[in-house]
N, C-alpha and C positions, 0 to 999 in steps of 0.2 A: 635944618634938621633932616636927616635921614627918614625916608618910608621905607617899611619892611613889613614883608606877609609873615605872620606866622602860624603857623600850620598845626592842628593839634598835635602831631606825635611831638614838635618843640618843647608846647606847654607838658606833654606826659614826659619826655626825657627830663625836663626840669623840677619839676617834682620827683621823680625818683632820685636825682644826685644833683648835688650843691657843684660837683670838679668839672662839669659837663662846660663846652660851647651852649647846648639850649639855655641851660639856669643864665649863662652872660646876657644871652640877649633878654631875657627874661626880667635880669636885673637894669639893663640898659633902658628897658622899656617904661619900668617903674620910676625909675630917677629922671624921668623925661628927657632922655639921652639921642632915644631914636621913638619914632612914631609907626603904631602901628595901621599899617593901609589893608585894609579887607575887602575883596568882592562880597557880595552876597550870600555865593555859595560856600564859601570857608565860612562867614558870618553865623551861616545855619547850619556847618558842621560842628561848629563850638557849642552851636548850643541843643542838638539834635539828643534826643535820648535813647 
């Protein structure tokens, strides 16, 4: 299986449109297609308020 970072403007392109490349890999991710690989500091960008 594939690792892939992804980055929050991904997840924000993917939620604003369904025709995008972000929502693919988005979709990829959930269907256990590709795995997502985080450092720490993307980690705490996601979830930073």
């Amino acid at each position: 299986m594939e690792k892939v970072v992804i980055d929050t403007s991904v997840i924000a392109a993917a939620l604003i449109s369904k025709k995008g490349g972000s929502y693919k890999l988005i979709s990829l991710l959930i269907d256990g297609k590709l795995e997502n690989y985080a450092s720490k500091e993307v980690l705490d960008e996601y979830f930073r308020e």
